[in-house]
N, C-alpha and C positions, 0 to 999 in steps of 0.2 A: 360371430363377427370375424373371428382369425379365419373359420374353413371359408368364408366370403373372400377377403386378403389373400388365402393361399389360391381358389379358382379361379380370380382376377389375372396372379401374378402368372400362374400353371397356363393361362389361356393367351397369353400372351399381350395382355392387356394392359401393362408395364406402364406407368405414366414415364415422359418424358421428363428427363432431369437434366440439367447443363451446370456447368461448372462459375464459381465467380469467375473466371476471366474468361468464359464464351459469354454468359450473361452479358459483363460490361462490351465485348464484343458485339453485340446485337442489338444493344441497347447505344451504341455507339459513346458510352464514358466508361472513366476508368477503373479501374478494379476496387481500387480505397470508396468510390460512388457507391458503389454497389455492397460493398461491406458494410457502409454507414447506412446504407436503406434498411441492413437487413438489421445491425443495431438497434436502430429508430423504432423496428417493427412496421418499416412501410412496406417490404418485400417478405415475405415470409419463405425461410430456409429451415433444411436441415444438417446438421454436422454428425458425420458417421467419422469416417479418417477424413476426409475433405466436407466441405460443405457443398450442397446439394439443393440445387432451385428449379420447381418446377416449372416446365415450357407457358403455362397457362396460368401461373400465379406472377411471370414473370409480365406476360401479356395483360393480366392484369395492374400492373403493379405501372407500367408505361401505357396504358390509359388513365390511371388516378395522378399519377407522377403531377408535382405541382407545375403550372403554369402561369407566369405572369398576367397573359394576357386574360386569366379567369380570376383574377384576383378580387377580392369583394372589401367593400368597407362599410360600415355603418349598415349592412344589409344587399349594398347595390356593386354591382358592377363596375370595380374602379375605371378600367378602359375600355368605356361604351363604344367602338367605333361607329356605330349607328347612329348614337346621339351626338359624334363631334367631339369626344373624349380620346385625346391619347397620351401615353408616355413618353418619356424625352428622345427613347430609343427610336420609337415611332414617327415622329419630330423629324429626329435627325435624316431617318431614312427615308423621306416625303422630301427634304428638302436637300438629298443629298450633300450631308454635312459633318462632322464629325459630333458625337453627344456631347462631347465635351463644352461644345461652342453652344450646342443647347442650356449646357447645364450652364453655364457664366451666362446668358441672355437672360436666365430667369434670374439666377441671384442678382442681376445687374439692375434689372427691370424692363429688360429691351422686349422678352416677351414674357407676360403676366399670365402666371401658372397659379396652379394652389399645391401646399401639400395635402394629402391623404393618406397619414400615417407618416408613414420613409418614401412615399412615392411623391413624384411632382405630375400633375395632371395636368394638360393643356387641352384647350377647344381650337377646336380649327378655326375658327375667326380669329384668333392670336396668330394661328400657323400662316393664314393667310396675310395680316398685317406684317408679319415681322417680315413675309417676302418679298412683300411691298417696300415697305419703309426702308429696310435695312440690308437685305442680297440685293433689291435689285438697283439702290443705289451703289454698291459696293461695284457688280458688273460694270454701271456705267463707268464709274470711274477705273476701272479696269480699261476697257474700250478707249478712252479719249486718251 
């Protein structure tokens, strides 16, 4: 195995390695992100005098990286946009609006979400009534 190791390294076959602050550079977050990945054991590192991330575990590691919009509950697909499922975020940004006025419409009752877990879920038939009922009343009276 090591005379394997040694004609990899001899032939110039060197894996690429980058540092935590080119990592967090590339991956566009900050240095403490990328130290917490490698804590977690979501990024896999080495520590010689500095720590040490390979190009391709890195590439790995921002393909699995979580994402909201992949998030699952009970089995399914928390934000189906296919089926008319989305997040307040997603809300906000369809009706150009800030989330916040999301998040108080649902605790209010003005648009009826569920939660799922810490998430609040809404179907586009809410997204579409609340545009109705309540922006585009809001506009008229803007207008007059």
């Amino acid at each position: 195995m090591e005379e394997q190791e040694k004609k990899v390294a001899s032939s110039g076959m060197d894996k690429k390695v980058v540092s935590i602050t080119e990592a967090a550079r590339i991956n566009n977050v900050t240095r403490q992100a990328i130290y917490v990945a490698i804590k977690q054991k979501k990024l896999r590192a080495t520590k010689g005098t500095r720590w040490e991330i390979d190009v391709q575990d890195l590439e790995d590691y921002r393909n699995n990286k979580y994402s909201r919009t992949k998030s699952m509950f009970d089995g399914e697909l928390l934000f189906d946009n296919t089926k008319g499922y989305f997040s307040v975020n997603q809300v906000a940004d369809l009706l150009g609006v800030p989330a916040q006025k999301i998040y108080y419409a649902t605790r209010t009752g003005m648009i009826k979400g569920s939660r799922k877990g810490a998430a609040w879920v809404i179907h586009k038939d809410e997204v579409s009534r609340y545009r109705e009922e309540y922006l585009a009343k809001k506009e008229k009276a803007k207008v007059s």
